[in-house]
N, C-alpha and C positions, 0 to 999 in steps of 0.2 A: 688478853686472851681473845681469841677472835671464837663470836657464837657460831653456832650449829648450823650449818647448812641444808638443806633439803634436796639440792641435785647438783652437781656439777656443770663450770663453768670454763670453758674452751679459750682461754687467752690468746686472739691470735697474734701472731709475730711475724709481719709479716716485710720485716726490713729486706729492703733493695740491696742486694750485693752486687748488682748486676753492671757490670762495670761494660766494655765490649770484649774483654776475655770473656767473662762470664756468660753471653751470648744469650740473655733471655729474653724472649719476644714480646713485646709490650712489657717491659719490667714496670712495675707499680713500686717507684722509689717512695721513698719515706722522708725525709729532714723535712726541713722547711724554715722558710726565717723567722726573727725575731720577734722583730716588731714593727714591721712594715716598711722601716728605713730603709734607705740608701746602702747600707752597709751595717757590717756585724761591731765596727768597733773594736775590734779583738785586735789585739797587739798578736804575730805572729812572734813564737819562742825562738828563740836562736837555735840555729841550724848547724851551725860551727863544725860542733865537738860531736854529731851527731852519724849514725850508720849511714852512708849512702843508702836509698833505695836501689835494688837490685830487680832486673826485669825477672827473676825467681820470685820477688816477694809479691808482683803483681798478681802471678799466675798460681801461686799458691794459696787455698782454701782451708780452714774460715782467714778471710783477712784479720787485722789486729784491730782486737774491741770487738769481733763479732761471734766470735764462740760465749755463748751464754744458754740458758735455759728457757726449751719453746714448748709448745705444747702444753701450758701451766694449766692444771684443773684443782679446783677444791676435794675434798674426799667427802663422803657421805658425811660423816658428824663434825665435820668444817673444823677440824684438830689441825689437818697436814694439809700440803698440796703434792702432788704430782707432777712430774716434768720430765721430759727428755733433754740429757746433756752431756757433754765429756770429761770425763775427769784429766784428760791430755790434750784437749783445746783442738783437737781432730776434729773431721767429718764424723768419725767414729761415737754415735752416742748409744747410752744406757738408759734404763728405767729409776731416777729416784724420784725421792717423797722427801719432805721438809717438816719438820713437826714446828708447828707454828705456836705452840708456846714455848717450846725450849731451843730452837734454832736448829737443832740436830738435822742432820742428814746422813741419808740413807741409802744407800742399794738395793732396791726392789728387784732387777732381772738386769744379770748383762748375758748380753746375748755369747759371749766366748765367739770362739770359732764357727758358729752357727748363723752369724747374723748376714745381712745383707751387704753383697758387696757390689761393684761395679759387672764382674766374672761370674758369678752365680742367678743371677736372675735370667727368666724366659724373656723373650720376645717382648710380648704381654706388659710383660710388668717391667722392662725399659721402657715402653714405650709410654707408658698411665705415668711414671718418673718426670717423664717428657713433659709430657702433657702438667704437671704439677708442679716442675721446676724443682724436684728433689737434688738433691745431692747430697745428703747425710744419707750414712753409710751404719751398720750392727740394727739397732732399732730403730723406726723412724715411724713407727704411729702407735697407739693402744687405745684402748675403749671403755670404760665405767660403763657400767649398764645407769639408768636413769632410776632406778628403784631400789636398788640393793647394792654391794659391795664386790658384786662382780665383774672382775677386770681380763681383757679381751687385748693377747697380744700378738700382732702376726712372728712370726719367727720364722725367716729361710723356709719359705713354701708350707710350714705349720699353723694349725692354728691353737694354741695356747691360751686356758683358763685357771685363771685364780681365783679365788675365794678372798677378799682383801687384800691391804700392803702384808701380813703374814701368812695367810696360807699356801698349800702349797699347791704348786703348778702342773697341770693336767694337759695332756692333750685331746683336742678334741677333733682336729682333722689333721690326719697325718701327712706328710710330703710325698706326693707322688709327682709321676713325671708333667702333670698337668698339675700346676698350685691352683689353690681355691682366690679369686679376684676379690675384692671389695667386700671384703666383711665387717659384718654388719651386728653389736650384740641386737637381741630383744630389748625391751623398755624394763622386761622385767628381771632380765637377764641368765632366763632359762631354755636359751636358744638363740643359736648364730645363725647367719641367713649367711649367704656365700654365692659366689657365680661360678662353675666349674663346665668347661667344654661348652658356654653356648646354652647352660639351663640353672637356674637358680635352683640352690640347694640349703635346706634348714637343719642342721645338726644340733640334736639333744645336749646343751649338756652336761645333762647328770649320767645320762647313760651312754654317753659319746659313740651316739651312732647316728648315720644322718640319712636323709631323704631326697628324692629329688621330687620338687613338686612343680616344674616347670616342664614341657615336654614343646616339639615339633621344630624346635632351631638346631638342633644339633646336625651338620654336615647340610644344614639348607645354603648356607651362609649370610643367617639370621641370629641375632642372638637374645634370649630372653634374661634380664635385668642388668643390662649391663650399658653405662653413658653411651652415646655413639658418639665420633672425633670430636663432632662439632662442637656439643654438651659439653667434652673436658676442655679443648680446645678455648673456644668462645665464648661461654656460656657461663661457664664458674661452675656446671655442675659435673662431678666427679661422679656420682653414684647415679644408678638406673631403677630401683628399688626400695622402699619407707616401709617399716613397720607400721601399723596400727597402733595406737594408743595402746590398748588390751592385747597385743602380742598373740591376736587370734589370726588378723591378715596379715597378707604382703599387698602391696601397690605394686606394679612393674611394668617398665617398659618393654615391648615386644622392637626391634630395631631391624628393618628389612633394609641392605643396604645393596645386594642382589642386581639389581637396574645400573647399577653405577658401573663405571666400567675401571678395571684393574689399574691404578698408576706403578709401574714396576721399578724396583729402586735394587741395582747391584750393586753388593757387596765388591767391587774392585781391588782393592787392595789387599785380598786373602791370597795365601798361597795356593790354597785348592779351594779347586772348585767343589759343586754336588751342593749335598742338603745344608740351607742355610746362605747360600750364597746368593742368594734373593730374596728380598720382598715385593708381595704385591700388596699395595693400599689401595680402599676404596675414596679415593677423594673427588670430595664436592667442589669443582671448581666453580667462581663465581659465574652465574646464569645456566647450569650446569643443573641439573637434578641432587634434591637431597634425598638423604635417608629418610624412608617411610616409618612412623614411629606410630604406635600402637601404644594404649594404657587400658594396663586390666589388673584385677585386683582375684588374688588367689588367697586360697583358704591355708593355712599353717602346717596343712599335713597335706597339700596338694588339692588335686579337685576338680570342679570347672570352672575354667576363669570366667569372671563375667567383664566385660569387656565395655569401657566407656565410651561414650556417646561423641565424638569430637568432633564431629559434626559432616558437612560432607568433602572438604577442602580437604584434600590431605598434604598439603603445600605449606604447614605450618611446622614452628617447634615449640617445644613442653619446658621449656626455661624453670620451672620449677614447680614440686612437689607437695603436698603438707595434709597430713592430716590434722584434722580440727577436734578439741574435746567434745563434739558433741557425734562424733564417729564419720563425718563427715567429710570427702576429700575435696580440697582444696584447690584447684591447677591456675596456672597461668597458662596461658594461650598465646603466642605471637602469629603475626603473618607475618608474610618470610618479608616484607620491606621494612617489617618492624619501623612501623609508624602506628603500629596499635597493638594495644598490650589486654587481651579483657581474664580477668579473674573472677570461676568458677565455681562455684558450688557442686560437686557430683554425691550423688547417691548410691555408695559399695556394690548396693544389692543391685539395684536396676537397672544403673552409668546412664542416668538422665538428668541432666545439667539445668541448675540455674544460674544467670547472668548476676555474679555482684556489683560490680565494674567495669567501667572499660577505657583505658587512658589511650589519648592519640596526640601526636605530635605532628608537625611539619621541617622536624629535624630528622633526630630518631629518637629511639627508646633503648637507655639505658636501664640494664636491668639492675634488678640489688636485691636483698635479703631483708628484707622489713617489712614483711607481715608478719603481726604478733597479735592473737587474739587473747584477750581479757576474761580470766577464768573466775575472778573471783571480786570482792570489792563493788560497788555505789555504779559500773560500770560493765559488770558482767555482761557478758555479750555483746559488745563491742569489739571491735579490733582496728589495731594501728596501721597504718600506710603509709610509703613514702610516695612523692612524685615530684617530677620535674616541670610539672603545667607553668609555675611561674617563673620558668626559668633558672631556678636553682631547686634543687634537690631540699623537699622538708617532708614533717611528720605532718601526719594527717589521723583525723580520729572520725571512726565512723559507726554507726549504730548497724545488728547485725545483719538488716536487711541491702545494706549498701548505703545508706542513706548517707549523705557527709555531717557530721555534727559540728565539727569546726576545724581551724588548720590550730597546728601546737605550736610550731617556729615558721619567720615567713621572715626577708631583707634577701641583698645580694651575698649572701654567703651559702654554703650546702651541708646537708647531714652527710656525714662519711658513715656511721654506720650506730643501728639500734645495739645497745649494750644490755641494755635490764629493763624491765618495766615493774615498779613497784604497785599492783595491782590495789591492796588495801590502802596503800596511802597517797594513789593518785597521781602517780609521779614519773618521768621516762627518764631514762637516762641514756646518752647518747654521743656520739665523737662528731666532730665539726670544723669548722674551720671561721668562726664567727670572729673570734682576732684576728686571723692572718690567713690566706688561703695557702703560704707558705709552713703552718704549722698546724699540729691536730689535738685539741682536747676534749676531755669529759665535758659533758653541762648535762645541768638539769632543769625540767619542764615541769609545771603542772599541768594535768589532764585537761586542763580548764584554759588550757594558754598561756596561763600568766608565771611571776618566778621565775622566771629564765636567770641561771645564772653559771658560771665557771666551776668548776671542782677540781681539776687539776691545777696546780703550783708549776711554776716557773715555765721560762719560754721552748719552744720547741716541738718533739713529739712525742705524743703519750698516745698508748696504745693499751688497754684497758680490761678488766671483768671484776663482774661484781656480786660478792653473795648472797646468797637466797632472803639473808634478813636484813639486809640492804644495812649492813655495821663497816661492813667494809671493804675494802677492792686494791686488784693487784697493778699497778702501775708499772709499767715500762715505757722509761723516761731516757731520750740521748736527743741530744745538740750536735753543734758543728764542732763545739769544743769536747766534748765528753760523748763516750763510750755508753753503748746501754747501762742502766743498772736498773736493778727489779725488786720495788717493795711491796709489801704490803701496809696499804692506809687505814686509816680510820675515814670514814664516810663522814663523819660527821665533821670533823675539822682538818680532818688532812695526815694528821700528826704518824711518824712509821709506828710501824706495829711489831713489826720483823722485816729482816732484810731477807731478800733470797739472792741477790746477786750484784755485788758494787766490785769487784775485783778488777784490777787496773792492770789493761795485759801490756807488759811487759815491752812490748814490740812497737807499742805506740810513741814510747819514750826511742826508745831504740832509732827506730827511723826518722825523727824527729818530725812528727807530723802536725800540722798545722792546717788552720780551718782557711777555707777560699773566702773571699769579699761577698757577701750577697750584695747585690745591687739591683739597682731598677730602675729604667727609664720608659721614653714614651717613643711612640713610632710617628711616624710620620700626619697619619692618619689621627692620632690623640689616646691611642690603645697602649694601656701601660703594658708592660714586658718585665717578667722578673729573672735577674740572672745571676752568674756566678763566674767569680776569677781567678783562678789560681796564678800569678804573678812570682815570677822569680823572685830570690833574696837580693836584695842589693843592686836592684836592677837603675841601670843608670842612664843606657841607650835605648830606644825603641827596639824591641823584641818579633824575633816572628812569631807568630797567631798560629793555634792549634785550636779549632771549635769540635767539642766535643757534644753529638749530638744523638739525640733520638725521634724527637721530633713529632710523633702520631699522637691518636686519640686514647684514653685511657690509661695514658702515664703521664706521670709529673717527676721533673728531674730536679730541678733547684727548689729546695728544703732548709729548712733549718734542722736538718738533723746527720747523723754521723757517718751515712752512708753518702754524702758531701767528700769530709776528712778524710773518708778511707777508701777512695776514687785510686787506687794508687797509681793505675798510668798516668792522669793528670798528674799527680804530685812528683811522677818520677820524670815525666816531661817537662814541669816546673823549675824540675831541681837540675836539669841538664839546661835550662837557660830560655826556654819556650815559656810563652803566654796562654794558658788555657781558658776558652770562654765556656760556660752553657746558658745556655737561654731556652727559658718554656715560649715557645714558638705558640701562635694560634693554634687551638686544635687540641691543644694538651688538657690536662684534665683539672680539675678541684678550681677551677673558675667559671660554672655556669654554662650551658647551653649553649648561648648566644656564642662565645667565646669559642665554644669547642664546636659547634658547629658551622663555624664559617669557613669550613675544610670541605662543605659537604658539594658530591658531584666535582673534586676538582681539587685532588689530591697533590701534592708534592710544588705546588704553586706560593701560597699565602706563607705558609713554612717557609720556603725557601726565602723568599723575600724579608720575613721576620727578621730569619738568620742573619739577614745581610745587613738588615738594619742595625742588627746589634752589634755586627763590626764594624760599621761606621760608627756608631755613639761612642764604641772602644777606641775608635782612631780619631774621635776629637779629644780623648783627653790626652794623647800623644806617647802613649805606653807601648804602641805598637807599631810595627810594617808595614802598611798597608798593601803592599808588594810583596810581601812575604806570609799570606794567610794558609792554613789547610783545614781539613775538615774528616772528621771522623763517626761512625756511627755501625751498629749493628741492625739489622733485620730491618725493623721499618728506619731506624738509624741510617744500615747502611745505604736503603733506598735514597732517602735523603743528603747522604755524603755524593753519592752520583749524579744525584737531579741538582746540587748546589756546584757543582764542576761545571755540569752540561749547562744548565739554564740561568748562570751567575760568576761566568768565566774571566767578569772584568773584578770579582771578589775574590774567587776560591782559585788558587795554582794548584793544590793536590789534594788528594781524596781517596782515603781508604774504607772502602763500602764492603763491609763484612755481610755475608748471607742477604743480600740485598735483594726484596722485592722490587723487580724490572718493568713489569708490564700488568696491573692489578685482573687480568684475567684467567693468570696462573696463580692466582689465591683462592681462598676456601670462599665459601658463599657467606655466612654468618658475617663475617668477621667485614668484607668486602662491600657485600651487598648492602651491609649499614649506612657506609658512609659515600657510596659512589652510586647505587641501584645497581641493576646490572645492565651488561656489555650490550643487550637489545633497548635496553631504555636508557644511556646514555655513554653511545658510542665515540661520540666526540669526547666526554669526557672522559674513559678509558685512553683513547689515541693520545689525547695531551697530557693526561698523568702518568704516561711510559716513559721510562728514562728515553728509549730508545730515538723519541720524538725529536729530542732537544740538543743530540750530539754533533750536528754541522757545525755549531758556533764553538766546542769545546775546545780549547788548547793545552787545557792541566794536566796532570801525573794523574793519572788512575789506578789505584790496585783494587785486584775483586780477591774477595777468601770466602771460602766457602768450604763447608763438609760434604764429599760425595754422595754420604746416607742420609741428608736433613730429609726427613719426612715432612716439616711444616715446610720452609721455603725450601721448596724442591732446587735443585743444582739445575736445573732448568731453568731458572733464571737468570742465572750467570750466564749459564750457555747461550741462549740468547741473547745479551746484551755483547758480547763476546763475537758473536754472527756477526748486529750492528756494528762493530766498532771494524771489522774488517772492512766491512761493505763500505763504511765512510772513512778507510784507512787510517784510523785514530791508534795510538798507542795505549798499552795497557798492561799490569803484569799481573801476574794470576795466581794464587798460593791456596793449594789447594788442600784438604786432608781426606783421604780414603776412607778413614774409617770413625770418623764424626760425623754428629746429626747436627742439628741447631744450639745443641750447646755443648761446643771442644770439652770433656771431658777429663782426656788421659792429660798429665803434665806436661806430659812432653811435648807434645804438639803446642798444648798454651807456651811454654817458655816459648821454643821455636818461634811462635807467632808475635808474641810481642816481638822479639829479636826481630825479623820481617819488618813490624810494622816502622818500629823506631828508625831502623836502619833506611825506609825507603821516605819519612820525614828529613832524615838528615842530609838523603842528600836531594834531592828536592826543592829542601824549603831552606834549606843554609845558601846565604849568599859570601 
């Protein structure tokens, strides 16, 4: 029996599907190796008798093994859990619950005919999709309030309350032709906060009537509580707005974007023109002006904001929000080179700041979610933090005035993220990478430093949460060989408690898919490099090379886990007689600093060269063509598929650069500004990290794809690299789609494209 919980707990799940159909920008893959070796060891299963892979099975979502149950929460009296999922293995998911003594599941809310489809949402809320990387379809979020048993569901432009898993279902903001944004319960769950036209709006409810307590952005074009691009974009923050503890305030951001000047994006591919047939976006390109942001905390039924103090720079962003048990609001602060990070102490009433810390780097500053202050227990008033100061990502404990009291974990491995902190019995629990930075598990700390030890069983990746009386936690465990499955454990030894999810899809036998080689070698320089091969069956002659790439800062591609296995263009490249490599190139992430900062001021250089290192280590073990290599990638991938053409044309013969950033000056600032400064503090480096710089020497197959409507990597990049390639009479073919953003969508256009890309390999790269 699993005891009694006190709040719910957010499981996230945050597997990589992101293949280059899948088109997600900085995807943050999952797997990771074993156990540090050369290779997985895995005997590959016979292929024989087995379904071809078909370029439909690539472009169709969820792949196989990846429909499962996300969004896992405990229920108030830790009986059930909650989850979103499909009972048809679709995009399509529902609202169940799991009784976690008797195994039973349930249907809490399917959304029917009402739910969210690709055709029924605004503008708005395709674009926040965007911005999140959604692609589940009927339900796709809900909300437990933190104190009671009331659950918060959006539904097709409504907002919807229940009373428990049985009561019944209320509306509390009804569908108008403007949906309510980013709702939000109270703590106590006697009121939703909401963003509607430009002003934050608080609806009752018991009495489901609402308020608008935000006023002066409506039609300025300004808006009050609501992320601006950058925040969803870069930042990891979705929401513009925090409750108060006691559910008397709001926090909120006021967002003037106003100064920026209009980027216009048409709708081309419609039959009729008029309303809709354009967007104008406010974007911040790198050394460009950002959005001016504003923090002011408003009272529950409106009022006067009073307005924090942030000093006199208004050149900064708000990376993250928190209010403190002691009623106190919490901020981070950057400056815009983000090379320094200082967290704040504000005052609701007066917005007069004390300084708790302040981190600085001479790389950058990566940001995370790991302030946790200490409510209760031998350490009250304390709070936890992470930082990169020695070069890897650890826990830090400090007394409430800021004072450091000691570090919790310190070597060259990095925390990936705070899970729980056992406040009475002095204990953190945490995801890492302390085995292997190819794989991720649980550990635990004492307060004290010491006790460092593993909680998760077996190799690979686990992805985590833990209940309130720290008895036991939900594991979601998948390998290169196995498919997610989801228990619940026992804290204390491991042992299941209850299954929520081991079901073997079908499709994975079917296609007969089999896990790639992890490998690793060293570069030139004595820098190890971890990578991955998919290698035909039966392969007997050296093979042509297909490197499948992504390449930037804040992903990691080669894992030991399942979103490896179910790569399906590699495997269906594989299975048609192609070698496919990946390699985490300098720069990628879950190795350190040092590692990922030696990208910095001088983009598309040290990657490149990685990559190339890693098809010569592939062409001395004689598996390959040397003469016969290509190269593939999306978004910062497909940057990298062009710049490995242009700047590596005695390695790479072709190259297909999906959505490819061309020239890092037509990027957003946040995201840009990080790793290069900007275009007036490092214009050389800008001019040499342009594809466009490097295409005198190219002689290989080019294709560019891109979606007419990408709001992140504008089609302005192609088109300009496109200019170049005339200007320096290079060839090149172009496949375009009208009516996609940065991530192809509709099927059709995915099959299509795969068909495109396979077919401009084959003839290419067959000799």
């Amino acid at each position: 029996m699993i005891a009694p919980v006190r709040a719910r707990h957010l499981l996230p799940l945050t597997l990589c599907l992101s293949l280059l159909s899948a088109c997600n920008d900085r995807p943050q893959a999952e797997g990771a190796s074993i156990d540090g070796g050369d290779s997985t060891g895995e005997s590959p299963a016979p292929q024989a008798t087995m379904k071809p892979i078909t370029l439909e099975d690539i472009a169709t979502y969820p792949l196989p093994g990846m429909s499962f149950p996300q969004r896992i929460k405990f229920t108030r009296d830790g009986e059930a859990i909650t989850f979103l999922d499909s009972n048809d293995g679709s995009l399509r998911r529902e609202l169940f619950s799991l009784n976690l003594q008797t195994g039973a599941r349930a249907l809490v809310l399917n959304a029917g005919d009402a739910g969210i489809t690709e055709e029924n949402l605004s503008l708005e809320e395709k674009l926040r999709r965007e911005r999140a990387r959604e692609r589940g379809l009927g339900i796709t979020t809900y909300q437990w309030s933190r104190e009671n048993d009331t659950l918060l569901v959006p539904v097709a432009g409504a907002l919807q309350v229940q009373d428990g898993l049985a009561g019944s279902l209320k509306t509390v903001v009804a569908k108008s032709e403007s949906p309510p944004l980013a709702p939000r319960l109270s703590p106590d769950g006697k009121f939703v906060a909401y963003v509607l036209d430009e002003e934050l709006y608080v609806a009752d409810v018991g009495s489901q009537t609402s308020r608008q307590i935000t006023s002066g952005a409506r039609g300025t074009g300004k808006t009050n509580g609501l992320a601006e691009y950058i925040a969803q974009e870069e930042m990891g923050r979705s929401t513009g707005f925090w409750w108060s503890k006691d559910a008397k305030q709001l926090a909120f951001v006021e967002v003037d974007e106003t100064h920026i000047p209009e980027y216009r994006i048409v709708h081309q591919g419609r039959d009729a023109v008029g309303e809709g047939a354009e967007e104008n976006h406010r974007y911040p390109f790198a050394g460009a002006p950002n959005a001016r942001v504003r923090l002011g905390v408003v009272g529950r039924s409106g009022g006067e904001v009073r307005w924090m103090d942030l000093g006199d720079d208004d050149d900064i962003y708000l990376p993250r929000v928190r209010w403190m048990p002691d009623g106190s609001l919490w901020v981070q602060r950057q400056n815009r080179a983000q090379t320094t990070l200082e967290l704040l102490r504000f005052d609701p009433a007066t917005g007069a700041s004390t300084p708790i810390l302040t981190e600085t780097t001479e790389v950058w500053i990566n940001l995370h979610r790991m302030l946790r202050p200490l409510e209760e227990g031998p350490l009250a008033g304390h709070f936890l933090w992470a930082s990169e100061r020695s070069g890897f990502r650890h826990l830090y404990l400090y007394d409430a005035g800021g004072g450091l009291v000691r570090a919790l974990t310190s070597g060259d491995w990095m925390v990936d993220r705070l899970v729980a902190v056992d406040d009475e019995g002095a204990r953190v629990f945490f995801e890492g990478t302390k085995d292997d930075p190819r794989e991720r598990h649980l550990y635990v700390v004492g307060m004290d430093g010491t006790g460092l030890r593993r909680v998760t069983e077996g190799s690979g990746m686990h992805s985590t949460a833990i209940n309130e009386t720290f008895t036991a936690f939900i594991d979601t465990h998948h390998t290169t060989t196995a498919a997610p499955t989801i228990h619940v454990r026992s804290l204390k030894d491991g042992a299941v408690m209850q299954t929520i999810h081991e079901e073997v899809d079908p499709k994975i036998a079917k296609l007969g898919l089999t896990p790639p080689e992890l490998v690793s070698f060293e570069t030139h320089d004595g820098v190890t490099l971890y990578g991955a091969i998919y290698k035909p069956q039966n392969q007997s002659e050296p093979t042509p090379l297909i490197v499948s790439v992504y390449g930037g800062p804040h992903a990691q591609r080669v894992t030991n886990g399942w979103g490896m296995t179910v790569d399906l263009r590699a495997q269906y490249l594989r299975q048609e007689g192609f070698t496919v490599l990946k390699v985490d190139n300098r720069g990628s992430a879950r190795r350190g600093l040092q590692f990922e900062g030696a990208i910095k001021h001088d983009m598309g250089n040290l990657e490149v060269r990685d990559q190339v290192e890693g098809v010569e280590w592939l062409t001395a073990q004689g598996a390959i063509d040397p003469g016969q290599v290509g190269i593939y990638g999306w978004s910062y991938g497909g940057y990298m598929a062009a710049m490995a053409l242009a700047r590596a044309p005695e390695t790479f013969k072709v190259a297909v650069a999906g959505a490819p950033v061309t020239h890092w000056d037509g990027y957003d600032t946040h995201y840009t500004e990080r790793y290069m400064g900007t275009p007036a503090t490092n214009p050389e480096g800008y001019a040499a990290s342009a594809v466009m710089r490097h295409l005198d020497n190219m002689t290989g197959h080019l294709m560019l794809v891109h979606g007419l409507i990408d709001e992140n990597v504008h089609f302005r990049h192609t088109a300009r690299l496109i200019n170049a390639l005339i200007a320096k009479r290079k060839d090149y073919e172009l496949l375009m789609f009208p009516d996609e953003r940065h991530m192809p969508r509709a099927l059709a256009d995915r099959v299509y494209m795969e068909e495109r890309v396979f077919d401009f390999f084959e003839e290419h790269l067959r000799r």
